[in-house]
C-alpha distance (Angstrom), angle and dihedral (degrees) to the residues before:
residue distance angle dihedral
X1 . . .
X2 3.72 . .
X3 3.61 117.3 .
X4 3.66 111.0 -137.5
X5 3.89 127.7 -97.4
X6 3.78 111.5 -100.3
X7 3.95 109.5 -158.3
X8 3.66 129.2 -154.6
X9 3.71 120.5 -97.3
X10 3.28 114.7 -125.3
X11 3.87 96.9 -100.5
X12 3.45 88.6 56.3
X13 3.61 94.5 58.5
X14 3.45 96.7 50.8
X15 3.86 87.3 46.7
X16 3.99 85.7 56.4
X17 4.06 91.1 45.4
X18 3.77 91.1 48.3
X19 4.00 86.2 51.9
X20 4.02 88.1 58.8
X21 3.59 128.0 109.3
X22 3.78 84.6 -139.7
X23 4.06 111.8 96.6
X24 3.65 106.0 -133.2
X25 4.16 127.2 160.8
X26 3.64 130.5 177.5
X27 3.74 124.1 -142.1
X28 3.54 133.2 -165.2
X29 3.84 133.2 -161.2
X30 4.04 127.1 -7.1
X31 3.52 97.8 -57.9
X32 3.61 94.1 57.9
X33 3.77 99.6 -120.5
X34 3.92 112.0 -167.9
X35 3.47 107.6 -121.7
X36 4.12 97.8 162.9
X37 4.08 133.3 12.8
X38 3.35 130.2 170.9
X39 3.61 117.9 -127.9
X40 3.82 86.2 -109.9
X41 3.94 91.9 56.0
X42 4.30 89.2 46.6
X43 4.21 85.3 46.2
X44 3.82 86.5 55.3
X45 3.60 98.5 44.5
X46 3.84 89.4 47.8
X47 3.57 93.7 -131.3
X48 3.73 133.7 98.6
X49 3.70 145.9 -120.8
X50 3.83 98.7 -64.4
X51 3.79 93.1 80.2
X52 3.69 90.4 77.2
X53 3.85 102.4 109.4
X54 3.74 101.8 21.0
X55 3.79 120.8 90.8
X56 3.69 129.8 -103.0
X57 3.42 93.5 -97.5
X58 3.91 98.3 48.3
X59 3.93 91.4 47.0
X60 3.68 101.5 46.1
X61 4.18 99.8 23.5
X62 3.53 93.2 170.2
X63 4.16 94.0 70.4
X64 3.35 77.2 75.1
X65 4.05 105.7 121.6
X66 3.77 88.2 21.7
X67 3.55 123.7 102.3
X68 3.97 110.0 -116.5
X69 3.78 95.7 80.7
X70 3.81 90.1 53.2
X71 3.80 86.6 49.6
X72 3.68 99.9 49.9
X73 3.53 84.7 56.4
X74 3.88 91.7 50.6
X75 4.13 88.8 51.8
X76 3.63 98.5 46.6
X77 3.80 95.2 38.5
X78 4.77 92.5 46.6
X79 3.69 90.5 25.7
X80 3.92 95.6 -119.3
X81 3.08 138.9 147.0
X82 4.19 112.5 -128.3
X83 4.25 122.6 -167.5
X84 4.02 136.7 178.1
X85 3.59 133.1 172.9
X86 3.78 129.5 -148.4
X87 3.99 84.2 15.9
X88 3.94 109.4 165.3
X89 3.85 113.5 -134.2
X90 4.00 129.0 178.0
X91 3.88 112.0 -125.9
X92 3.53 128.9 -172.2
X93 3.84 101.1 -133.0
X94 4.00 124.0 171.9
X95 3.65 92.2 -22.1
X96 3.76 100.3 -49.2
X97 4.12 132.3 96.5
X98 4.13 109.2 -115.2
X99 3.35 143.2 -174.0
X100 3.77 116.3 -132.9
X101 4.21 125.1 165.4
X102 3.42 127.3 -152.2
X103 3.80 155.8 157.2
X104 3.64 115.9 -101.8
X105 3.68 150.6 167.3
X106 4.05 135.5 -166.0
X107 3.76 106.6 -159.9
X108 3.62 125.8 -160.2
X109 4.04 114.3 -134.1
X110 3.93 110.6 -166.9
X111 3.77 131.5 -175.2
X112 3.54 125.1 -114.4
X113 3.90 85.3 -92.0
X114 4.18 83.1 58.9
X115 3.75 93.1 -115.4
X116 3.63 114.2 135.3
X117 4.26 115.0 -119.7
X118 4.27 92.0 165.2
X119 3.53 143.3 30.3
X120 3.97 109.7 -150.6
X121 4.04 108.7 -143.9
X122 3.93 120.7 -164.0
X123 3.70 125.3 160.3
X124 3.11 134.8 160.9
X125 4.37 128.8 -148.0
X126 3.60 107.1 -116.8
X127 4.27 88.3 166.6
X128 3.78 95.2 125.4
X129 3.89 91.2 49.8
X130 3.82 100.3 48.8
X131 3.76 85.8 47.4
X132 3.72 95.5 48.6
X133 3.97 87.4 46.9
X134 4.36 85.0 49.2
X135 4.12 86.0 48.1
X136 3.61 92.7 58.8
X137 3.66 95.9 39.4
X138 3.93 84.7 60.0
X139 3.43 95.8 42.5
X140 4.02 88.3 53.2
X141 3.69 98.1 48.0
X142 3.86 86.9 43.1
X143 3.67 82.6 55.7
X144 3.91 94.8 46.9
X145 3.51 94.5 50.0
X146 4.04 87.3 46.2
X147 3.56 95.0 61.5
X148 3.79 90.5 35.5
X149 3.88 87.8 65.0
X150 3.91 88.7 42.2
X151 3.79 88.0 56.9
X152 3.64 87.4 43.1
X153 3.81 92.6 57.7
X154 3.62 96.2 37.4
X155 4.29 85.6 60.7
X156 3.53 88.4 44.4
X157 4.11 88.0 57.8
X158 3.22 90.4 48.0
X159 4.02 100.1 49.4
X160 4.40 74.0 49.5
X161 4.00 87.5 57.3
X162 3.73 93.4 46.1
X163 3.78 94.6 51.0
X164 3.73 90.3 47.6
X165 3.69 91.7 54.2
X166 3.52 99.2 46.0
X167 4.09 84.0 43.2
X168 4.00 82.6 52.0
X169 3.42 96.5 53.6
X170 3.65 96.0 40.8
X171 4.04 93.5 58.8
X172 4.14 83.7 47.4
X173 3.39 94.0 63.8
X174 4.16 94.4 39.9
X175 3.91 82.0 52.7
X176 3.57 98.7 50.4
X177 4.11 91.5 57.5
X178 3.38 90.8 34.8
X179 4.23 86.5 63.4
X180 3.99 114.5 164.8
X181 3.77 90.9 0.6
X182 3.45 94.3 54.6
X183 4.15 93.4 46.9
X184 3.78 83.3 54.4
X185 3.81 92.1 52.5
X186 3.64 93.5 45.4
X187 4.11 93.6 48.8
X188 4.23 83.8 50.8
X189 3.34 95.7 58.9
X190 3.60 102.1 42.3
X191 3.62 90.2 51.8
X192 3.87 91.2 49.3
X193 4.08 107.2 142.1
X194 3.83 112.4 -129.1
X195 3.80 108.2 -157.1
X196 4.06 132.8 -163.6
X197 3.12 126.1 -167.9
X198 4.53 123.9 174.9
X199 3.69 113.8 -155.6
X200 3.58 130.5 -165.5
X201 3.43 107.2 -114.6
X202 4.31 105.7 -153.2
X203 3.56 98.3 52.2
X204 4.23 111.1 5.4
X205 3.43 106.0 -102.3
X206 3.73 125.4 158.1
X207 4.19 103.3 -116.3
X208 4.03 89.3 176.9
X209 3.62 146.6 -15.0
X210 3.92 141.1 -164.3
X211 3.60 135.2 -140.1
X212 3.74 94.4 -111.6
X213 4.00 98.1 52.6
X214 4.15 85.5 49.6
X215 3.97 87.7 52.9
X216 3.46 90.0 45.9
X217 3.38 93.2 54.6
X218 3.41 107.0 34.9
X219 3.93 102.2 -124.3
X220 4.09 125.9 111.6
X221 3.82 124.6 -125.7
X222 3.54 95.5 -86.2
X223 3.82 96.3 47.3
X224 3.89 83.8 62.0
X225 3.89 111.4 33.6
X226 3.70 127.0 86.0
X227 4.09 88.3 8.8
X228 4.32 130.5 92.6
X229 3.36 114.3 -100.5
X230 3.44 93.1 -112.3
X231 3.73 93.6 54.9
X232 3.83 89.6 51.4
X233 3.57 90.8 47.6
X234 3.65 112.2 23.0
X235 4.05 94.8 157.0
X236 3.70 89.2 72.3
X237 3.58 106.1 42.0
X238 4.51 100.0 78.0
X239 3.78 77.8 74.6
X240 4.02 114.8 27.1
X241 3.33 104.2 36.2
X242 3.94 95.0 73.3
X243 3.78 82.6 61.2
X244 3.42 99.5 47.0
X245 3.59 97.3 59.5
X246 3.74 88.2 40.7
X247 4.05 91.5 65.0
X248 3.74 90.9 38.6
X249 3.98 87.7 50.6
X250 3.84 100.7 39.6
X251 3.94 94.5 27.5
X252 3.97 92.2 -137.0
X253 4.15 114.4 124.1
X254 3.41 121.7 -115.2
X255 4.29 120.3 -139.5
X256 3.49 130.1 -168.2
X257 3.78 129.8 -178.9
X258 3.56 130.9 -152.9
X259 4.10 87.7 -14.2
X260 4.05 109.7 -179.7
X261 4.04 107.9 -140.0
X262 3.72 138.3 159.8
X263 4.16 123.4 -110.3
X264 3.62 122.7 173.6
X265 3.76 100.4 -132.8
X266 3.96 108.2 -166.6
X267 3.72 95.6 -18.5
X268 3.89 96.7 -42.4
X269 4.08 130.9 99.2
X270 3.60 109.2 -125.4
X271 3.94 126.5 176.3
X272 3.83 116.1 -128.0
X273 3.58 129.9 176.2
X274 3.99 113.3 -141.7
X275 4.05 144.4 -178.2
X276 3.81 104.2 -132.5
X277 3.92 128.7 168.4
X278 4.04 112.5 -170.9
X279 3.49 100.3 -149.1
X280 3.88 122.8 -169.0
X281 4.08 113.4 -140.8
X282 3.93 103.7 -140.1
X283 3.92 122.6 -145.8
X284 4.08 117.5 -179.5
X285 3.93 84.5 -18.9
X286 3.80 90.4 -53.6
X287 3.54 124.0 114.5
X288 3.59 112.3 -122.0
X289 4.31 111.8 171.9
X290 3.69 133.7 -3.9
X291 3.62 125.1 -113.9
X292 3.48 113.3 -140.0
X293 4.25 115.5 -160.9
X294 3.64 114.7 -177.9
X295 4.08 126.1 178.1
X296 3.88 106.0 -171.8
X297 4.03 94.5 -130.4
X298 3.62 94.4 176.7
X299 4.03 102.0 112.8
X300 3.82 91.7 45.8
X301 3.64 103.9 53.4
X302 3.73 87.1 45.9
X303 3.86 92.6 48.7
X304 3.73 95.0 45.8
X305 4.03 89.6 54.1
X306 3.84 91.0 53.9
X307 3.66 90.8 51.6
X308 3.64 108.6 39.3
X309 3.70 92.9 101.1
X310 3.67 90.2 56.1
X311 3.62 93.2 47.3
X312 3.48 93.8 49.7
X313 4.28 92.4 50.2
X314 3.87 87.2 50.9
X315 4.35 92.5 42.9
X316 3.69 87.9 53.8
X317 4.11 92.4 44.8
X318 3.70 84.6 50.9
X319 3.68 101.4 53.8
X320 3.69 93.1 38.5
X321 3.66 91.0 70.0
X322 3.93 92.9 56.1
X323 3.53 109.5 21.5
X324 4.50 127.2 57.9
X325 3.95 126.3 -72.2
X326 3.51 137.0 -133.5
X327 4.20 127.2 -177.9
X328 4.26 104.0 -179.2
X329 3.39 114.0 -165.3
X330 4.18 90.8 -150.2
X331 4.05 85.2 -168.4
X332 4.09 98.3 58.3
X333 3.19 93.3 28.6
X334 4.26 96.8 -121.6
X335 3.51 128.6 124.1
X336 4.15 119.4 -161.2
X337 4.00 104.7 -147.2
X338 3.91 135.6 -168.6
X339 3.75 123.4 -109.0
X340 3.47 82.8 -118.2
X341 3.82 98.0 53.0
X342 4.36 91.3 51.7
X343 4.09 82.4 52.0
X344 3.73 91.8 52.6
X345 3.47 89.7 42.2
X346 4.26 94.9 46.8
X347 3.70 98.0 -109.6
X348 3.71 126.9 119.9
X349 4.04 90.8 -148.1
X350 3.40 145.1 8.1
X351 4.12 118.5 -60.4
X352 3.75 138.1 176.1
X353 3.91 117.7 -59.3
X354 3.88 83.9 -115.1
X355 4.00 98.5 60.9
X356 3.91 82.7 48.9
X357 3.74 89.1 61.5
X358 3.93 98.5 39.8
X359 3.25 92.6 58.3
X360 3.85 93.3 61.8
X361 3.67 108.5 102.9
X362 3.92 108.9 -96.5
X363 4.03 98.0 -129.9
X364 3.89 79.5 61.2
X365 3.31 98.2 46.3
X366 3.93 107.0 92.3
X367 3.91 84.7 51.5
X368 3.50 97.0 54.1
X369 3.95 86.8 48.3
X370 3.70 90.4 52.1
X371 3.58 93.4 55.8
X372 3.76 94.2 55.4
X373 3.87 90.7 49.3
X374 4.15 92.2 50.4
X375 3.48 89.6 39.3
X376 4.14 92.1 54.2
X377 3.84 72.5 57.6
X378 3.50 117.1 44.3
X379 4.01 97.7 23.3
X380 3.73 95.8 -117.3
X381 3.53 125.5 98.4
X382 3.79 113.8 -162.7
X383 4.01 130.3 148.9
X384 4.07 137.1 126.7
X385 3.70 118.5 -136.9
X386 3.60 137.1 156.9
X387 3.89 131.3 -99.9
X388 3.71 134.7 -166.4
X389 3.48 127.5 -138.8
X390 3.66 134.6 -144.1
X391 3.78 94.9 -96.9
X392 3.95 88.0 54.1
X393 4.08 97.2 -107.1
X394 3.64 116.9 134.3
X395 3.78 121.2 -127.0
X396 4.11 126.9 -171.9
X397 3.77 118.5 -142.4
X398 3.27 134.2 175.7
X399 4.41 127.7 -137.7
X400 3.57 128.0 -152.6
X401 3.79 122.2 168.2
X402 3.84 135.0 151.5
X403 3.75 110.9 -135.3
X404 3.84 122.2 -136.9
X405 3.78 130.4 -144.3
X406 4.06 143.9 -145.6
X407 3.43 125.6 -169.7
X408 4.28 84.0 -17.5
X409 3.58 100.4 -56.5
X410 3.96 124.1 101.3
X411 3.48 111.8 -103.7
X412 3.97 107.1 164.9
X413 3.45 141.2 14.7
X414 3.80 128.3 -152.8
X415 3.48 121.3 -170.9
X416 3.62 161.1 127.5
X417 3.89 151.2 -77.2
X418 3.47 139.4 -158.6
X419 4.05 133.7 162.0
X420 4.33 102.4 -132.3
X421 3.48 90.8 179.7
X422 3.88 99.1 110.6
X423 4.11 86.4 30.2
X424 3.96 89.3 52.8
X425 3.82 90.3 57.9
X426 4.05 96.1 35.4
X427 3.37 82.1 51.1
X428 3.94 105.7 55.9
X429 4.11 83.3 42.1
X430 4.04 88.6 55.7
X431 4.03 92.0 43.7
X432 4.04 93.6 45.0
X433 3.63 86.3 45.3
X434 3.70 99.9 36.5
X435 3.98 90.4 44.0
X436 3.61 95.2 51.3
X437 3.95 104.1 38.8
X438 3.73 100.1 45.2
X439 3.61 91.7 54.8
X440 3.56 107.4 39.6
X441 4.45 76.9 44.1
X442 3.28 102.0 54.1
X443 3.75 103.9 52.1
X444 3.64 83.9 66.4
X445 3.80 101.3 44.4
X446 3.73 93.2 46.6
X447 3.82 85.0 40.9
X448 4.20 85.7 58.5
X449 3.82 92.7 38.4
X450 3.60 98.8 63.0
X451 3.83 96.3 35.9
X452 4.15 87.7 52.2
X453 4.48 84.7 47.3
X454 3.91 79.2 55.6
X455 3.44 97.6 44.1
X456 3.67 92.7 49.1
X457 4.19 91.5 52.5
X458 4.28 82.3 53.1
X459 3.67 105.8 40.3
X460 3.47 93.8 99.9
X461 3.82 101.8 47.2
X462 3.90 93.2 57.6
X463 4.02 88.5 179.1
X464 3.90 88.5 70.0
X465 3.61 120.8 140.1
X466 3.78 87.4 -150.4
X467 3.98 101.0 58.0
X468 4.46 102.8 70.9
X469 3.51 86.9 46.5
X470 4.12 87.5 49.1
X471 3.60 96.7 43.9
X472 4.18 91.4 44.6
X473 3.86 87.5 50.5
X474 3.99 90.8 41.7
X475 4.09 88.0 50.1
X476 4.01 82.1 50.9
X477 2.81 96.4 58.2
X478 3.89 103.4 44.4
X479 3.44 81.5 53.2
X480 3.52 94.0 58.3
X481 3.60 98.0 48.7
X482 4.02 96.0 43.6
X483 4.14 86.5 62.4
X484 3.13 90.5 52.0
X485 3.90 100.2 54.1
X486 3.79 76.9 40.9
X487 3.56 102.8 58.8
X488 4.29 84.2 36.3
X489 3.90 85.9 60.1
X490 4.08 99.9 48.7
X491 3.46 91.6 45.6
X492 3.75 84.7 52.4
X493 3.30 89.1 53.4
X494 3.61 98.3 46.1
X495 4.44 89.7 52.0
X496 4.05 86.1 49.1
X497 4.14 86.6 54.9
X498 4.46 81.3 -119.1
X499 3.55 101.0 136.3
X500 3.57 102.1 113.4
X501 3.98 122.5 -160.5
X502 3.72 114.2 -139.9
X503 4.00 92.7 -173.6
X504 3.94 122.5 -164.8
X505 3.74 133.5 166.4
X506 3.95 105.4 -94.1
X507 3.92 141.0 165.3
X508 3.67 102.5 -111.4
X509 4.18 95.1 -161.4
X510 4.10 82.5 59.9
X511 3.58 94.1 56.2
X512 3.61 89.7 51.7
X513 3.46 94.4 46.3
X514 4.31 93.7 52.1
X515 3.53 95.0 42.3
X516 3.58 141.2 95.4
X517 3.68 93.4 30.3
X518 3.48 97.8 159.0
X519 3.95 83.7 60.2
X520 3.75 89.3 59.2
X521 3.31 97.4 36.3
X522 4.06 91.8 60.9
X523 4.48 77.4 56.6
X524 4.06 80.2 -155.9
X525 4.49 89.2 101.9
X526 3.79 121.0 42.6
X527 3.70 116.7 -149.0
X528 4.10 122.1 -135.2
X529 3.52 113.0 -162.3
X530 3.69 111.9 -171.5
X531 4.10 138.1 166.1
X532 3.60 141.1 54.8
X533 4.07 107.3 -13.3
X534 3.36 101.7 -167.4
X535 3.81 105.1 58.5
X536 3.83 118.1 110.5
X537 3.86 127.5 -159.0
X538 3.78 129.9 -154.7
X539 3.96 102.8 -129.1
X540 3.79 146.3 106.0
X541 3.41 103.9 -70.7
X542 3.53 105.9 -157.7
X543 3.81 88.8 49.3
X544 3.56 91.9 56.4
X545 3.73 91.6 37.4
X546 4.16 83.6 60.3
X547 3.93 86.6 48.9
X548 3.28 95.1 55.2
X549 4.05 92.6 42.4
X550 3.97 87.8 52.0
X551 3.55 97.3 54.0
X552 3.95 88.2 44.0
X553 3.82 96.7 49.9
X554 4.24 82.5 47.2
X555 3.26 89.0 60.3
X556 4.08 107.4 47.1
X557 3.59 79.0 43.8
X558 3.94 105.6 59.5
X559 3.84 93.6 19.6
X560 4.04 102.0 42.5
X561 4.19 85.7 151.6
X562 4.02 86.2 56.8
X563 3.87 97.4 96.9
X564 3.82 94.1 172.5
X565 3.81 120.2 54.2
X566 3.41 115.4 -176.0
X567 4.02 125.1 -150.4
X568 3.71 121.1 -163.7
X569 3.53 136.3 -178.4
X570 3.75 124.9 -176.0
X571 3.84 141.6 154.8
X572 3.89 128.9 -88.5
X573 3.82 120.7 -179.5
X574 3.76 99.0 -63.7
X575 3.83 98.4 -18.5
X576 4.07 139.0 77.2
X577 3.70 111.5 -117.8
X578 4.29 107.9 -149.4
X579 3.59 125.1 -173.3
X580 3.64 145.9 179.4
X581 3.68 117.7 -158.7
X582 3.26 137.1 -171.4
X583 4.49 148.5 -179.8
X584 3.41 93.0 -142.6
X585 4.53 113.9 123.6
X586 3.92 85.8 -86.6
X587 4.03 118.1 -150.5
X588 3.38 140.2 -71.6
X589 3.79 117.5 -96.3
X590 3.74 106.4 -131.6
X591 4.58 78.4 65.7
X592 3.91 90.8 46.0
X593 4.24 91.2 81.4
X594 3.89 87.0 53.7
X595 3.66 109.6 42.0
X596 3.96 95.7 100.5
X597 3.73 90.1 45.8
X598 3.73 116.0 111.8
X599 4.33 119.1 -90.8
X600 3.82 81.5 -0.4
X601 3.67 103.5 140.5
X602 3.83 120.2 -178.6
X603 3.82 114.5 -160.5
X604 4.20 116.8 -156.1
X605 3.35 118.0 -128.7
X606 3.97 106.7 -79.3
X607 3.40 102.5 10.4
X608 4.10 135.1 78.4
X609 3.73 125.6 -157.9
X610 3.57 132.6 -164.8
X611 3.76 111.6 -135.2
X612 4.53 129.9 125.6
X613 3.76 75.7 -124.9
X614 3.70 94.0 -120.2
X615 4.16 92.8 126.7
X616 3.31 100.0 92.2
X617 4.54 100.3 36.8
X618 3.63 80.0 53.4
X619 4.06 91.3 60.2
X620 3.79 89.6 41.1
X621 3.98 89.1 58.3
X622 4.13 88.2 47.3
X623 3.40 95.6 49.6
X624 4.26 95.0 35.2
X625 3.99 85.2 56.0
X626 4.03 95.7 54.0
X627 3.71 89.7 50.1
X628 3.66 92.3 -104.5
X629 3.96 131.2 131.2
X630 4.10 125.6 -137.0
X631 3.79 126.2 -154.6
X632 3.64 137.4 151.6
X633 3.61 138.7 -141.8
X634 4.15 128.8 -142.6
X635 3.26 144.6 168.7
X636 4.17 121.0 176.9
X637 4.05 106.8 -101.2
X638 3.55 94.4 7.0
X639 3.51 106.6 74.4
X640 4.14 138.4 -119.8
X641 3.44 133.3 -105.0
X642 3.92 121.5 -154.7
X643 3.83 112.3 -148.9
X644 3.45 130.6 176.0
X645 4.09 130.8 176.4
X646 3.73 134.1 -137.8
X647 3.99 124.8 -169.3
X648 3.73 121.6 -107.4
C-alpha cells in the first residue's frame, strides 16, 4: 500500500535552498529589503545572517555609489527583469574593500494583478575568470610590446648596417687617392702590436707579460721577468710611476691616447706614441695588480698627419654634394649661392652678401669675423655660428671654404654650408651618453677580460686556488655590466613614452614590508618601516616596487655606515607621502636640483660609485606617470631622505 507523500514545509525548503551552491536572495519592496539569502549569497556578500530584514543599502553600505541599488529600484518600480555578466562590484569582505565580478540577474515577480511583491536575485562569482581573461590580456600586450622593442632593435641594426656601408665606401674612395700611401697606412694598422702586461700591485713586480708589450717596449723576456717594472724599464718611470701608484691608491684607471714617450729600444731612445689604459685588478675591494694595455699607435698618428690635407680636400667634396654652396668673388664684392645655402640661411632666393652676414647672430659675430681674417691667412675658412631667421628661430651652421689668391692677395672664396643645428644637439646627447657609458662599461669588461685570460691559464688545474675567486670576480662583473644595459633599456623606455602602468588596488605598507629582500638578506642594513599601515594606493605596483628599490639601493650605496634605513609612508591631502631615509653624510645642496636629471651622478663625500646615473631619472619618470611628484631632502652630516608621492 503506498504510504502517502509528505511535502516540505515551507521552512524546510528554504532550509534546503539556503544549503545550495546556487546564490539566490529575495527582496521585497523599493528599498530592496532582504527577506531570504542563501548561505551562498551571505558567503559572497561577506556578511552574515543578520542582514535578513534590513535593506540592501543598510546591509551592504558600501554599494552605495554603485549602480545595483538604483537598479533594484528600477526592477521593482517597471517590473523588469535586469542582468550583466562580468559586472565589477566593491564588497566589504573581512574588513577590507574588494573587487569581485560576476553574472547576475534581478527578476521581477508580479501578482496575478501584474504588480510586483519580489525581486528574485541570483548571481553567480565569476572573479577568477575575469581575472584569468585580465592575465592574458597582460601577458599579450606584454608580448606586443616585446616584439615591438625587438622590431625596434632590429631597425636600429639596420640604420648600424647602413652607416657602416656608407662608412665603407667612404674610406674606399679616401684609399683609392690616397694610392701607395694609403696601402702603407692600411698595412700599419693591421699590424698594430697590442701589449699586456699584469703587475703586482704591493711591491711592482712583473706577474706576466706578452709578446706584444715586450715588442713594444723593446726589452726580451728576461729583461722583464722576475724584476719591478720600474727596474725593467727605468726610462719611463720619472713620469709614470706617480700615476701608477695613484690608480693603485685611489683604485680609479688611468687612459691615455695617442701619448708620445721615450723607450730605449736596443740601446737607442726612440719616441713612440701609444694607447694605454692602467687598469687596477680589484680583490675584496682591494687592489691587488695592475693591468697594463698598450696599442703601439705610432704608425697611425704619423699617417693621419701626412694625410690630413687630403682628407680634408675629399671631406669638403663630400659635403658639397649634400649640403649649400657659396663662390665669393672677394674683388666685386658678389657671392653666387645654392638654393640650398638661401634655405639654410632663411631666404627664399638669393640676396646680397651683406644680408647673408646680418643675419648671423650678433654674439657670434666677432667669431665669424675672425675666421675670415685667419682664413685671408691660412687659406681655409672654417667656423660655426648661429643665424636667425625671419620668424625669430635660431639655426647653427657650419662654413668651410678654401680661399684663392692672385698676385698674394685673396680674391675668391669657395666653400661650403651646412645647418648643425639638429647635429649640435645629437651630438651633446651622443657625448653625454658616450662619455658616461663607455667608462662606467669598460671597467667591467676589462674587469671580465682579464679574469677570463686567467681563467684560461687555470682551466686545466681545476684544484687552483686562483679559479673561485676568478669566477666570483667574473660573476661581478657580469653583474655589473647587465645593470647597466638594464638601466640603458628603462631609460629607453622611459624617452620612447613605453613605460606602461598596469595599476591595481594595493596596500602600500605591505609592499614596503616584502621588498628589498636582497637588502635583508645581506643582514648588514636593517629596514624601519614606519606610518599609517593600512592605507592603499591605486598604482603599478611593480613600478613603484622598483621606486622604492632604487631609492633603497641609493642609499646602502652612498651611506654604507647607515645601518638603519627607515621607510615611511603617510597621508597628505589626497596623496601617500613615501620616503626612504637615511644617516649617511647626505649631499651637498648646490647637487640636490639635479639629482633626477639624466647621467647626473652625485658622489657623497668619501665615497665613489659606479653607476650611468640613470637610477634616479628612471624613478622621476615612474612617479611623473602616476601623477605623483619626487624630491629629496639633505643636509651635510645629517643624512637625506628621498620621498616621492602617489595619488589615492
Amino acid at each position: 500500500m503506498n504510504q502517502p507523500v509528505n511535502f516540505l514545509s515551507n521552512d524546510e525548503l528554504l532550509a534546503v535552498l539556503a544549503s545550495s551552491n546556487s546564490a539566490v536572495a529575495i527582496h521585497v519592496s523599493e528599498d530592496a529589503v532582504i527577506q531570504y539569502a542563501s548561505n551562498r549569497m551571505i558567503e559572497i556578500w561577506g556578511k552574515d545572517k543578520s542582514v535578513i530584514g534590513k535593506s540592501l543599502e543598510d546591509a551592504l553600505p558600501e554599494l552605495k555609489g554603485q549602480p545595483f541599488i538604483d537598479l533594484f529600484k528600477k526592477v521593482w518600480n517597471e517590473g523588469i527583469t535586469v542582468s550583466g555578466t562580468d559586472a565589477a562590484a566593491e564588497l566589504e569582505v573581512g574588513g577590507e574593500l574588494q573587487t569581485f565580478y560576476f553574472d547576475f540577474e534581478y527578476r521581477a515577480v508580479k501578482n496575478d494583478t501584474g504588480n510586483t511583491y519580489c525581486i528574485l536575485h541570483t548571481a553567480t562569482d565569476v572573479t577568477e575568470r575575469v581575472l584569468g581573461a585580465e592575465r592574458v590580456q597582460n601577458l599579450t600586450e606584454e608580448l606586443r610590446a616585446s616584439n615591438e622593442e625587438l622590431m625596434a632593435a632590429n631597425e636600429e641594426l639596420n640604420a648600424s648596417n647602413e652607416e657602416l656601408s656608407e662608412s665603407q665606401q667612404s674610406l674606399r674612395k679616401l684609399y683609392d687617392d690616397l694610392a701607395e700611401s694609403d696601402l702603407r697606412f692600411r698595412s700599419m694598422v693591421k699590424q698594430a702590436p697590442v701589449g699586456l702586461c699584469i703587475i703586482r700591485a704591493n711591491d711592482l713586480y712583473i706577474q706576466d707579460v706578452n709578446d706584444n708589450y715586450l715588442e713594444l717596449v723593446g726589452r726580451k723576456r728576461n729583461e722583464l721577468e722576475n724584476k719591478t717594472i720600474w727596474e725593467a724599464i727605468p726610462e719611463a718611470a720619472q713620469l709614470y710611476a706617480p700615476i701608477m701608484n695613484e690608480v693603485i691608491k685611489s683604485g680609479v684607471p688611468f687612459m691615455a691616447k695617442e701619448h708620445e714617450l721615450i723607450l730605449v729600444k736596443e740601446g737607442t731612445p726612440e719616441p713612440v706614441f701609444v694607447d694605454f689604459v692602467y687598469e687596477p685588478m680589484l680583490n675584496d675591494g682591494k687592489v691587488t695588480a695592475i693591468m697594463v694595455l698598450a696599442i703601439d699607435v705610432s704608425a697611425k698618428v704619423m699617417a693621419r698627419r701626412s694625410i690630413e690635407d687630403v682628407e680634408e680636400r675629399i671631406r669638403l667634396a663630400v659635403e658639397a654634394a649634400e649640403t649649400g654652396t657659396f663662390d665669393l668673388d672677394m674683388v666685386n664684392g658678389k657671392m653666387l649661392t645654392s638654393d640650398r645655402f638661401n634655405i639654410i640661411f632663411g631666404f627664399d632666393r638669393q640676396v646680397p652678401w651683406e644680408m647673408y652676414a646680418a643675419v648671423i647672430h650678433p654674439d657670434d659675430q666677432a667669431g665669424r669675423n675672425a675666421a675670415h681674417q685667419a682664413a685671408y691667412e691660412n687659406g681655409k675658412l672654417f667656423y660655426e655660428a648661429r643665424v636667425i631667421h625671419n620668424d625669430g628661430t635660431i639655426h647653427w651652421i657650419r662654413v668651410q671654404g678654401k680661399v684663392y689668391y692672385k698676385n698674394e692677395k685673396p680674391v675668391r672664396i669657395l666653400g661650403t654650408l651646412l645647418d648643425i643645428t639638429e647635429f649640435r644637439r645629437l651630438q651633446q646627447q651622443k657625448d653625454d651618453f658616450i662619455s658616461i657609458a663607455s667608462h662606467e662599461l669598460k671597467t667591467p669588461i676589462t674587469s671580465l677580460k682579464a679574469s677570463l685570460q686567467l681563467l684560461e691559464r687555470v682551466k686545466n688545474d681545476p684544484s687552483s686556488e686562483l679559479l673561485p675567486k676568478l669566477i666570483d670576480q667574473s660573476s661581478r662583473s657580469m653583474h655589473k655590466i647587465s645593470a647597466l644595459v638594464e638601466d640603458l633599456l628603462n631609460v629607453s623606455r622611459a624617452s620612447k613614452t613605453e613605460l606602461r602602468l598596469n595599476k591595481t588596488t594595493f596596500n602600500i605598507n605591505e609592499l614596503l614590508n616584502t621588498c628589498c629582500n636582497h637588502i635583508r638578506a645581506a643582514n648588514k642594513h636593517h629596514l624601519v618601516t614606519r606610518g599609517d599601515r593600512q592605507l592603499q594606493v591605486y598604482a603599478d605596483e611593480h613600478g613603484i616596487d622598483q621606486v622604492i628599490v632604487n631609492l633603497v639601493n641609493n642609499a646602502v650605496k652612498y651611506a654604507p655606515d647607515s645601518m638603519e634605513i627607515h621607510l615611511t609612508v603617510s597621508k597628505e591631502g589626497d596623496m601617500a607621502k613615501i620616503a626612504v631615509k637615511d644617516n649617511g653624510p647626505g649631499i651637498p645642496a648646490d647637487k640636490l636640483p639635479f639629482l633626477f636629471d639624466r647621467y647626473y651622478r652625485a658622489e657623497s663625500s668619501g665615497y665613489q660609485n659606479s653607476g650611468l646615473g640613470l637610477g634616479l631619472y628612471i624613478c622621476s619618470e615612474i612617479i611623473k606617470r602616476h601623477g605623483g611628484q619626487i624630491g629629496v631632502e639633505s643636509e651635510l652630516g645629517h643624512g637625506s631622505t628621498f620621498w616621492f608621492t602617489l595619488p589615492l
